[in-house]
LUMDO-681254 format. One line per 5 residues: number of its first residue (from 1); for each residue x negated, y, z of N, C-alpha, C. Coordinates in nm, 3 decimals. Each point is the difference from the previous one (the first is absolute). Layout:
// residues N
NUM = X,Y,Z,X,Y,Z,X,Y,Z  ...
//
This chain:
// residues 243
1 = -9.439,5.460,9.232,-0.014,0.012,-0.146,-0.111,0.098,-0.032  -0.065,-0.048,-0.089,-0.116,0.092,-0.070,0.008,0.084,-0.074  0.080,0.128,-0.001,0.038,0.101,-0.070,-0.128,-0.002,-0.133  -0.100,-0.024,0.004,-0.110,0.060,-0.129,0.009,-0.136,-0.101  0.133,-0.103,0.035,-0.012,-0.128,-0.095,0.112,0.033,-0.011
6 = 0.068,0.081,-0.032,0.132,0.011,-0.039,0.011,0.158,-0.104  0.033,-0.024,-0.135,0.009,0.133,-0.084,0.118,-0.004,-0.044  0.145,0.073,0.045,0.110,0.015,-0.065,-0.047,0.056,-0.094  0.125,0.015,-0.088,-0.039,0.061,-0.162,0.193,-0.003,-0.034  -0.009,0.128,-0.016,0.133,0.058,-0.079,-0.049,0.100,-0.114
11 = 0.044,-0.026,-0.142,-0.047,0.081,-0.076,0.169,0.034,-0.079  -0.032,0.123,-0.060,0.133,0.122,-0.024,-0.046,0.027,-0.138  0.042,-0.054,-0.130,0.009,0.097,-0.144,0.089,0.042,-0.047  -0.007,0.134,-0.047,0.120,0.105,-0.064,0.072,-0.104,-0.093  0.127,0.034,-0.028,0.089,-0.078,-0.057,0.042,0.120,-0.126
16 = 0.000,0.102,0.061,0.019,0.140,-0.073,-0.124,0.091,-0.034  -0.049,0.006,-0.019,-0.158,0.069,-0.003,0.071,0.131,-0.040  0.104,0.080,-0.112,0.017,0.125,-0.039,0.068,0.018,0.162  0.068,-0.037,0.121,0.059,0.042,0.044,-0.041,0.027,0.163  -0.018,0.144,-0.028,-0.053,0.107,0.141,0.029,-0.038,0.114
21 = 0.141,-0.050,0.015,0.079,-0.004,0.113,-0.003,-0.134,0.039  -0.027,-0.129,-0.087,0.031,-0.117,0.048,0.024,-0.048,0.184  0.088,-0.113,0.031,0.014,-0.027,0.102,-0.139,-0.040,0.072  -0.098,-0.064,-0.068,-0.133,-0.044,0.021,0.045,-0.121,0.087  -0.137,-0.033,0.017,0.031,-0.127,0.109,-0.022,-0.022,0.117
26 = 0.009,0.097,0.078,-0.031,-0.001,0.126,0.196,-0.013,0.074  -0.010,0.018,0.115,0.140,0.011,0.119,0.032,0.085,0.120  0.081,0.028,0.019,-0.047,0.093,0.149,0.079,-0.130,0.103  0.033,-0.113,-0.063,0.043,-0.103,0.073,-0.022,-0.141,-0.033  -0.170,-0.052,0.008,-0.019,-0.093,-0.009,0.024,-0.107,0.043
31 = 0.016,-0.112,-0.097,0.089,-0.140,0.090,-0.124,-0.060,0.068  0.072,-0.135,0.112,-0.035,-0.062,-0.002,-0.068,-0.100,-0.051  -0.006,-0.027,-0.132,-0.052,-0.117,-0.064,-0.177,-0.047,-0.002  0.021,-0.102,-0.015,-0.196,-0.040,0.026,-0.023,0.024,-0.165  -0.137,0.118,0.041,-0.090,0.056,-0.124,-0.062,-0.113,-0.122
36 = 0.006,-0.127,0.079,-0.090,-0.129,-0.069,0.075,-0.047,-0.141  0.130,0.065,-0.005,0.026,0.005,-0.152,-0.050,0.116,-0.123  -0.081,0.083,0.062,0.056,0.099,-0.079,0.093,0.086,0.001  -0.061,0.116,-0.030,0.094,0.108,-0.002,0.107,0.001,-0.095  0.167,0.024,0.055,0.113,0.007,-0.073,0.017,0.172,-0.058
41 = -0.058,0.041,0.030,0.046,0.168,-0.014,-0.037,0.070,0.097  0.042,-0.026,0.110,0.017,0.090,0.118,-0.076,-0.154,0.130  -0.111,0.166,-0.002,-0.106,-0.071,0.131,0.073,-0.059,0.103  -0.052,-0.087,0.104,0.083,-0.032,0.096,-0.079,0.019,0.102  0.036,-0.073,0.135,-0.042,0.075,0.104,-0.084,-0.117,0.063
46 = 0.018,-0.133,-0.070,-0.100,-0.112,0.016,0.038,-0.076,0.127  0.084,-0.043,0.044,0.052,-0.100,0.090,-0.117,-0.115,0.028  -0.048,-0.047,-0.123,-0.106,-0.142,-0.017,-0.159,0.067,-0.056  -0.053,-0.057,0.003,-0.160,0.006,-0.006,0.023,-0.005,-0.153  -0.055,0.106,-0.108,-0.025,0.042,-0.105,-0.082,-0.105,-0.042
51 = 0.021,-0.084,-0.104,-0.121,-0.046,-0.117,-0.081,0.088,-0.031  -0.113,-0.110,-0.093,-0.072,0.055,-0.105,0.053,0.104,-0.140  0.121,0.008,0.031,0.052,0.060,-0.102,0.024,-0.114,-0.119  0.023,-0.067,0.001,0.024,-0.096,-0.169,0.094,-0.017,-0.016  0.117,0.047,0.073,0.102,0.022,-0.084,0.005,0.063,-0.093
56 = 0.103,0.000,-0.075,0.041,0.089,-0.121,0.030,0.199,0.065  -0.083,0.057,-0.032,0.014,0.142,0.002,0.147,0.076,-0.092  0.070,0.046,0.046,0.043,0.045,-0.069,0.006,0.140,-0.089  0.079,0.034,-0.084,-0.088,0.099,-0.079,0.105,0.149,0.000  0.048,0.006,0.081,0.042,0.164,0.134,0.162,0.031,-0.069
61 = -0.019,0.112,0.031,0.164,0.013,-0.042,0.031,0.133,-0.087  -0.073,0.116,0.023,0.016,0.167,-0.063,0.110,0.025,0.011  0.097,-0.078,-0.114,0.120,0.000,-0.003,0.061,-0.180,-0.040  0.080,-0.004,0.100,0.040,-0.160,-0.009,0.058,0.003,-0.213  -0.015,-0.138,-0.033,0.031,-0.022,-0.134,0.146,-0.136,-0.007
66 = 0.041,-0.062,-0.089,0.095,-0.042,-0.037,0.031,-0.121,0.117  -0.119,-0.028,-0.008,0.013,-0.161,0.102,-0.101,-0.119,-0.075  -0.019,0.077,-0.133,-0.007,-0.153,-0.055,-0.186,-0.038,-0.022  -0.051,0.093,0.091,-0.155,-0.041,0.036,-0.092,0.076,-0.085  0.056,0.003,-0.134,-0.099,0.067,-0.096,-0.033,0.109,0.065
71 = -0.095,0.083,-0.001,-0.108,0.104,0.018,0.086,0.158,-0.062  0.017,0.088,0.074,0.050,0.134,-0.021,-0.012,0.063,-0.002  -0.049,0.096,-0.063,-0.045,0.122,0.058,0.092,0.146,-0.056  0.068,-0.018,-0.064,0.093,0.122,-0.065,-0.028,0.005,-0.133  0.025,0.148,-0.009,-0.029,0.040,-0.151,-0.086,0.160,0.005
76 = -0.042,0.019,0.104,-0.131,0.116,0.036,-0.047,-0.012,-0.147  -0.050,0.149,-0.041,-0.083,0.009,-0.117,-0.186,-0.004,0.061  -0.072,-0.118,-0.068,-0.114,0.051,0.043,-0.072,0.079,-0.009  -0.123,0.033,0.131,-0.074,0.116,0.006,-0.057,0.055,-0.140  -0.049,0.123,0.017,-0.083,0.001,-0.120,-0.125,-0.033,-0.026
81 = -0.039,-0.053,0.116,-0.182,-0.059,-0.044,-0.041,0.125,0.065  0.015,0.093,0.063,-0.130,0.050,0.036,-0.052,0.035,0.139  0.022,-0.103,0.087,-0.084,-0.040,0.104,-0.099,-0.013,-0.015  -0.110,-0.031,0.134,-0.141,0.007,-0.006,-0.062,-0.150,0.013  -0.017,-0.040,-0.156,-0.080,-0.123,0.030,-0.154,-0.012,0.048
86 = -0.051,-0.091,0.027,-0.142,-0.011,0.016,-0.040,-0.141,0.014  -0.048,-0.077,-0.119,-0.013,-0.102,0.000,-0.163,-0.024,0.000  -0.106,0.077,0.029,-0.121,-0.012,0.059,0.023,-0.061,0.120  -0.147,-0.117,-0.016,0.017,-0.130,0.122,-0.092,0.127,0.074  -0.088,0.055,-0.049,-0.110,0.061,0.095,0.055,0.103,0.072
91 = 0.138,0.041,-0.005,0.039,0.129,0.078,0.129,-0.076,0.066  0.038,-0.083,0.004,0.104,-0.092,0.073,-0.067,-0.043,0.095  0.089,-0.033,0.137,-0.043,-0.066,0.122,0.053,-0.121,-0.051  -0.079,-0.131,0.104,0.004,-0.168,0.000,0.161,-0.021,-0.048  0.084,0.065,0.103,0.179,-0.001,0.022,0.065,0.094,-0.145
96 = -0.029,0.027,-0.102,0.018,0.030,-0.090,-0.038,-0.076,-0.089  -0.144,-0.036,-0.011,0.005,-0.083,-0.094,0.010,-0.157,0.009  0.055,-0.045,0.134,0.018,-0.154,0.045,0.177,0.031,-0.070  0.092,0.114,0.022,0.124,0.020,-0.036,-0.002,-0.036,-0.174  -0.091,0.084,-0.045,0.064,0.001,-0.148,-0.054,-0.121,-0.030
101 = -0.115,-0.103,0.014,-0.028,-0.114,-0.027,0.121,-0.080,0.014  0.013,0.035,0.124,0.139,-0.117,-0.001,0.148,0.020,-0.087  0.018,0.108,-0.042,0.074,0.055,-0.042,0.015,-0.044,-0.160  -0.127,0.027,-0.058,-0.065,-0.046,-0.085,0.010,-0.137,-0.126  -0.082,-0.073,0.175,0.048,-0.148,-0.063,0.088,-0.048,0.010
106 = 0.095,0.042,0.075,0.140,-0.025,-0.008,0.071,0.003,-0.113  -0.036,0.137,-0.084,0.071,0.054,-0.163,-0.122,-0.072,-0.116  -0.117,-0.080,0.018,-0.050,-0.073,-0.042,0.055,-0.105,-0.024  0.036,-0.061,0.112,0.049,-0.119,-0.048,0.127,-0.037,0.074  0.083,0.104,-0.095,0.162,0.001,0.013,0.037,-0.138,-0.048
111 = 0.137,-0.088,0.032,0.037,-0.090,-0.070,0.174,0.041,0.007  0.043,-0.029,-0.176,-0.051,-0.037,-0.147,-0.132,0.086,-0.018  -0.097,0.037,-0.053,-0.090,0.066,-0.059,0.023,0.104,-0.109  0.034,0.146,0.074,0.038,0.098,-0.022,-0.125,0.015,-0.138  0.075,0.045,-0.130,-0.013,0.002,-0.150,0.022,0.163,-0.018
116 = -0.081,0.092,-0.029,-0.123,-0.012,0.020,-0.059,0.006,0.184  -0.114,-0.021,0.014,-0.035,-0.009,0.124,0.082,0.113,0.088  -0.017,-0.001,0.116,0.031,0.107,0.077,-0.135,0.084,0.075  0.005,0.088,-0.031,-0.122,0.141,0.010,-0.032,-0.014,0.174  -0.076,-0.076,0.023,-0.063,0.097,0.187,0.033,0.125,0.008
121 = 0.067,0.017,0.136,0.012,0.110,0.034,-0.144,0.061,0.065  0.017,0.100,0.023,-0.102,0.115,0.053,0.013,0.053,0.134  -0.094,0.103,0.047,0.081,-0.003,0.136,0.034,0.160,0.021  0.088,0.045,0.065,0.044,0.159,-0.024,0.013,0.050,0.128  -0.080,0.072,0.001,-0.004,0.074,0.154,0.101,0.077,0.070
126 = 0.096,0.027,-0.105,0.100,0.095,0.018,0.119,-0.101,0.102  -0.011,-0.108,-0.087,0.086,-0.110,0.054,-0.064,-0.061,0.129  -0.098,-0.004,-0.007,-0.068,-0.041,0.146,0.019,0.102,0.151  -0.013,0.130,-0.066,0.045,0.135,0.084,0.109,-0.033,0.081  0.138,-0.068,-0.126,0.095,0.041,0.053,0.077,-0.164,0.098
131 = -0.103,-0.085,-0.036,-0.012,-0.154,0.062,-0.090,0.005,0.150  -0.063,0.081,0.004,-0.053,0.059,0.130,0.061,0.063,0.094  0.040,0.099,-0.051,0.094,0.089,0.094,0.096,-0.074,0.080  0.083,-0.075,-0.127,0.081,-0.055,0.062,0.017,-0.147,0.119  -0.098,-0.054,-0.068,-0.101,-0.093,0.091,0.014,0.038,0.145
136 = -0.076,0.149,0.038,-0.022,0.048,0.114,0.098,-0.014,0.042  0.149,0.022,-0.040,0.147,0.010,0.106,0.017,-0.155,0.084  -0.063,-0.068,-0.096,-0.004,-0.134,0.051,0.152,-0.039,0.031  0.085,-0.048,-0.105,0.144,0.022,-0.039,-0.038,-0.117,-0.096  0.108,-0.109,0.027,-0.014,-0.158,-0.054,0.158,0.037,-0.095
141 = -0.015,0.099,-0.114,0.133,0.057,-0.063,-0.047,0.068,-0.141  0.072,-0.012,-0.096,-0.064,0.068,-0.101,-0.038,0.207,0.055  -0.064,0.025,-0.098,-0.022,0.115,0.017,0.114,0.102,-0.097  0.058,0.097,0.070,0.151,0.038,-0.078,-0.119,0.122,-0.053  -0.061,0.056,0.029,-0.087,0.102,-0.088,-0.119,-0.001,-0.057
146 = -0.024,-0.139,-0.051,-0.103,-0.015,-0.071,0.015,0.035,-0.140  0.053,0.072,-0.040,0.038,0.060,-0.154,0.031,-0.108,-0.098  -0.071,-0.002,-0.117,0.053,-0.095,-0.116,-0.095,-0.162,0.022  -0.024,-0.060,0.092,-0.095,-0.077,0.033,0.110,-0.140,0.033  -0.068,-0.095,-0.072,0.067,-0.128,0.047,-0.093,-0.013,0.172
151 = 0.087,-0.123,0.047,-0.093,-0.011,0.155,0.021,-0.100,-0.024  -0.136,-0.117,0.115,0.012,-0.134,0.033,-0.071,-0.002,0.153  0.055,-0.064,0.085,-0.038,0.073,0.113,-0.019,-0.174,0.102  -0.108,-0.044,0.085,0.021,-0.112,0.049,-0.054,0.056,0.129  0.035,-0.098,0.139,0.003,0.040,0.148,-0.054,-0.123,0.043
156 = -0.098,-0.013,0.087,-0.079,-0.116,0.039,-0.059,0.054,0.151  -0.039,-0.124,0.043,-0.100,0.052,0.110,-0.148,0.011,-0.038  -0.031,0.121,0.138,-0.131,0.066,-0.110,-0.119,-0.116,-0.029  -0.082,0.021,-0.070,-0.130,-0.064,-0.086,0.098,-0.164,-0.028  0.079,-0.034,-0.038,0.022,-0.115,0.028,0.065,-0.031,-0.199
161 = -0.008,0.107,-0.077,0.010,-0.027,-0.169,-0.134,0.088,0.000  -0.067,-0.028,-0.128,-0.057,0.048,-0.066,0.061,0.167,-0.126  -0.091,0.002,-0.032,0.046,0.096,-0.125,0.099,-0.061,-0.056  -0.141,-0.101,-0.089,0.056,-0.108,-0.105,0.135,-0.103,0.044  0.023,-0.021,0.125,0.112,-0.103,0.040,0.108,0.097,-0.009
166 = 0.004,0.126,0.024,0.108,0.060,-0.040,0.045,0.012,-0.109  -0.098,0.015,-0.062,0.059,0.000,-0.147,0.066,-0.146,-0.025  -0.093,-0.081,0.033,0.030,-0.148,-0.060,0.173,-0.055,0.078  0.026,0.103,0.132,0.136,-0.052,0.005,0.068,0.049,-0.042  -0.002,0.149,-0.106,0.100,0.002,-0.064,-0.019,-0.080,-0.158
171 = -0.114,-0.012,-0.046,-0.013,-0.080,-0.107,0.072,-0.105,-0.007  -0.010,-0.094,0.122,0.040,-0.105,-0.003,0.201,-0.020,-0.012  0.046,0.071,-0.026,0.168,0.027,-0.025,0.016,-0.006,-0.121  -0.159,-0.055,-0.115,0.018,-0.028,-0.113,0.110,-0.144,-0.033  -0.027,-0.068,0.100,0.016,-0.131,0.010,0.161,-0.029,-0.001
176 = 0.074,0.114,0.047,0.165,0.026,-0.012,0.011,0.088,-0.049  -0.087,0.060,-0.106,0.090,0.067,-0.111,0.009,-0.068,-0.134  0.086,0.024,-0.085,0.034,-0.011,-0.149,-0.009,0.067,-0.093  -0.107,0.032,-0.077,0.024,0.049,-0.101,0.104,0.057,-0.090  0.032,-0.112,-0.036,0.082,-0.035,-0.105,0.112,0.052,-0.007
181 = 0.053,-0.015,0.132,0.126,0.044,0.061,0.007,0.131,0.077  -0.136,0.043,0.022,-0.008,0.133,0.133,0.080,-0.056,0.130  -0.042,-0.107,0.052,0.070,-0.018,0.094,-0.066,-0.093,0.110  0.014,0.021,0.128,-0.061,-0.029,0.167,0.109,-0.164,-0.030  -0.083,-0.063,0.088,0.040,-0.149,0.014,0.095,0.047,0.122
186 = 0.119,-0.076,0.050,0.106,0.120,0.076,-0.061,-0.040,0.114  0.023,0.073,0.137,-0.064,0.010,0.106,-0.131,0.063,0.004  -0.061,0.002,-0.089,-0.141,0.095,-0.024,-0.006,0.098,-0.067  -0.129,0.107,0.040,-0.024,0.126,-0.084,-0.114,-0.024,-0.075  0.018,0.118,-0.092,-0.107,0.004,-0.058,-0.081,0.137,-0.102
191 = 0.058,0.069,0.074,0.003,0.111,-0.017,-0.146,0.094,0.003  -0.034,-0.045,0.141,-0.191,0.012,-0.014,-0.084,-0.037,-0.069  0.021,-0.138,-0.074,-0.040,-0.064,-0.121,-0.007,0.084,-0.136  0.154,0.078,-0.050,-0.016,0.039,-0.062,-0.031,0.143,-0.027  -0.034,0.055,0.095,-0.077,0.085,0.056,-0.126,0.036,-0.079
196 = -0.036,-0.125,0.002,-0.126,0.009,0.067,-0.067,-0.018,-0.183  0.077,-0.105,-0.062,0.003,-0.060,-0.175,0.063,0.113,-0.067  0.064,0.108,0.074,0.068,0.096,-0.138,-0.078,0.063,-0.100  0.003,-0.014,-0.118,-0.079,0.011,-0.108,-0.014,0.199,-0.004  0.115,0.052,0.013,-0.040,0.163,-0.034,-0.050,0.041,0.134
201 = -0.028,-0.080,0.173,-0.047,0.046,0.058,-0.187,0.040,-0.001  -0.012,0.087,-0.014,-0.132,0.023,-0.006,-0.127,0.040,0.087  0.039,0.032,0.086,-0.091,0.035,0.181,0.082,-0.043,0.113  -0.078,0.026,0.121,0.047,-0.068,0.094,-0.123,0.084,0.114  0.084,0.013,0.123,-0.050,0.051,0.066,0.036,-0.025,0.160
206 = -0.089,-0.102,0.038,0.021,-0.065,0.194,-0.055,0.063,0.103  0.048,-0.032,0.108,-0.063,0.037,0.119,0.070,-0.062,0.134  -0.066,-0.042,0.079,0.043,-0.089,0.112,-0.034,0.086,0.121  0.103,-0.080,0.127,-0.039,0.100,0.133,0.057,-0.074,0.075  -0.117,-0.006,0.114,0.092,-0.128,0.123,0.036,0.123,0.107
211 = 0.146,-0.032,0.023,0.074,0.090,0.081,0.042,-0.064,0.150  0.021,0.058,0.110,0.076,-0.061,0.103,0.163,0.084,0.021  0.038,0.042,-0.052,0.132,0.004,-0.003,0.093,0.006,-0.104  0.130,-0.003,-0.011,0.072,-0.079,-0.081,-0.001,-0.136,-0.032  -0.080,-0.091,0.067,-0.031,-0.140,-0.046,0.120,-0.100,-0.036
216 = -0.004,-0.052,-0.134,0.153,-0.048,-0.004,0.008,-0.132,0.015  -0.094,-0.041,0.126,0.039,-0.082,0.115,-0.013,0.011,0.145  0.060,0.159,-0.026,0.051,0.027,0.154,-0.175,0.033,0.100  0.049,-0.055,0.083,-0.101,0.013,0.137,-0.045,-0.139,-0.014  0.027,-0.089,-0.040,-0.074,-0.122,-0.035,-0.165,-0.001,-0.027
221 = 0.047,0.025,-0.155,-0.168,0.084,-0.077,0.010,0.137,0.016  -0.013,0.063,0.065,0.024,0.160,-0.014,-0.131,0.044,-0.093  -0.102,-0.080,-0.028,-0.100,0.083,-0.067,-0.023,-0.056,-0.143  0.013,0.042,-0.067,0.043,-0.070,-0.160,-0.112,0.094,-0.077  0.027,-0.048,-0.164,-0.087,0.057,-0.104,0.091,-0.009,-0.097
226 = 0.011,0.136,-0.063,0.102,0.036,-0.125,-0.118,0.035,-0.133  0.059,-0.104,-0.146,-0.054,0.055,-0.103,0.078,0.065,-0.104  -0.034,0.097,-0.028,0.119,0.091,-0.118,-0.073,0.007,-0.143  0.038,-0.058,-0.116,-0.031,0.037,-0.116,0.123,0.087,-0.080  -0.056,0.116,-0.067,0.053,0.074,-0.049,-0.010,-0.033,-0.152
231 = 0.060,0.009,-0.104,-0.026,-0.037,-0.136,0.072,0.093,-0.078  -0.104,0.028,-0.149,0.071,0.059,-0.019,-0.046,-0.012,-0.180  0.092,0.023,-0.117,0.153,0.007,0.009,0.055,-0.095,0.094  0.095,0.038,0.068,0.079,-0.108,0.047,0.047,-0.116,-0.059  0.045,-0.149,0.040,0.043,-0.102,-0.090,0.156,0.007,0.053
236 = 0.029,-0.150,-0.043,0.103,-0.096,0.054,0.146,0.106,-0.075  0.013,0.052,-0.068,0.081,0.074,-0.070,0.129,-0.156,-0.034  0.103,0.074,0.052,0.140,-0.088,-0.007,0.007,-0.078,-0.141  0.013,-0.117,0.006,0.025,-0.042,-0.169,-0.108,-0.039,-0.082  -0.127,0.066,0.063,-0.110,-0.006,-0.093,-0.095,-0.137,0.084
241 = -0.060,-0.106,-0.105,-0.098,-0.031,0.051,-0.147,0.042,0.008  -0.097,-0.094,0.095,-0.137,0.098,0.045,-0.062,0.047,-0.084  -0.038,-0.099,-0.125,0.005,-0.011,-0.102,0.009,-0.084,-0.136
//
């Protein structure tokens, strides 16, 4: 087998964004199951040869919610706005501004068609700081001390997504959510989705790092690539839709 034609892809979004402690989505006892669906929550240890990732991503856990799919995040009061944005293209690297593009057109062209538009986010260094750091532990799990910061977090083999494809797989969880209802088509998340569309979220701050240990497929792939976006105000607030 040709390990460099093969890119697992497990991606992890906060379910709780106010909550410090969440379970996150990582395991200290990954199953057996083949990666080629998509990640359920908790990485596995990859028994079968990982897809392209096209399964459905799911959108993490913080703190598990009712059952009934809709998107959770608590009732955290949001930040106060004063993180460090910086939405100059000329002082951003390629991987910053390939992030908020994608990010972007995503809240561009939300469907229903968010009345009034929804504002581009910016990019905030503060949040990137703390999407870095944690990056480095190279830990496929939410981050329990990333302060008031929603997370969306995806695990692949290295060079094998783009910026933009990361984004675009959590975008794509548009497709099983509801509006109308605030609610995940059952068996799917969608939590990264709305993430990503929350109308009072206003910056955002990534950073990626290909690690060789912790890989949450074992000794299989032992050498993986983790991306962490930090956001902030936080979204996905219990009850509330994105917007």
């Amino acid at each position: 087998m040709n390990r460099s034609l093969v890119r697992p892809l497990l991606t992890c979004g906060l379910l709780a964004a106010w909550l410090a402690t969440g379970a996150g989505c990582g395991s200290d006892e990954p199953s057996d199951d083949n990666p080629s669906n998509g990640d359920s929550g908790t990485p596995d240890s990859g028994s079968g040869t990982p897809d392209s990732g096209s399964g459905a991503p799911d959108s993490g856990s913080g703190a598990p919610d009712s059952g009934s799919g809709a998107p959770d995040s608590g009732s955290g009061a949001p930040d106060s706005g004063s993180g460090t944005p910086d939405s100059g293209s000329g002082t951003l690297s390629q991987f910053a501004q390939d992030m908020l593009a994608g990010h972007n057109a995503t809240r561009a062209s939300a469907q229903p068609t968010p009345s009034p538009a929804l504002a581009p986010l910016t990019w905030d260094t503060a949040a990137e700081t703390v999407a870095k750091n944690y990056a480095a532990k190279c830990k496929f799990e939410h981050n329990a001390g990333r302060g008031n910061y929603g997370e969306n977090l995806t695990a692949a083999t290295p060079n094998s997504l783009s910026t933009r494809d990361v984004v675009e797989g959590w975008s794509d969880e548009a497709k099983d959510y509801n509006l109308a209802n605030n609610s995940c088509t059952s068996g799917k998340q969608c939590g990264h989705y709305t993430q990503v569309v929350w109308r009072n979220t206003q910056r955002v701050g990534c950073a990626t790092q290909v690690c060789t240990t912790n890989s949450p497929w074992g000794s299989q792939f032992p050498t993986w690539q983790l991306w962490v976006c930090n956001y902030a105000p936080p979204g996905n607030y219990s009850g509330q839709r994105p917007y």
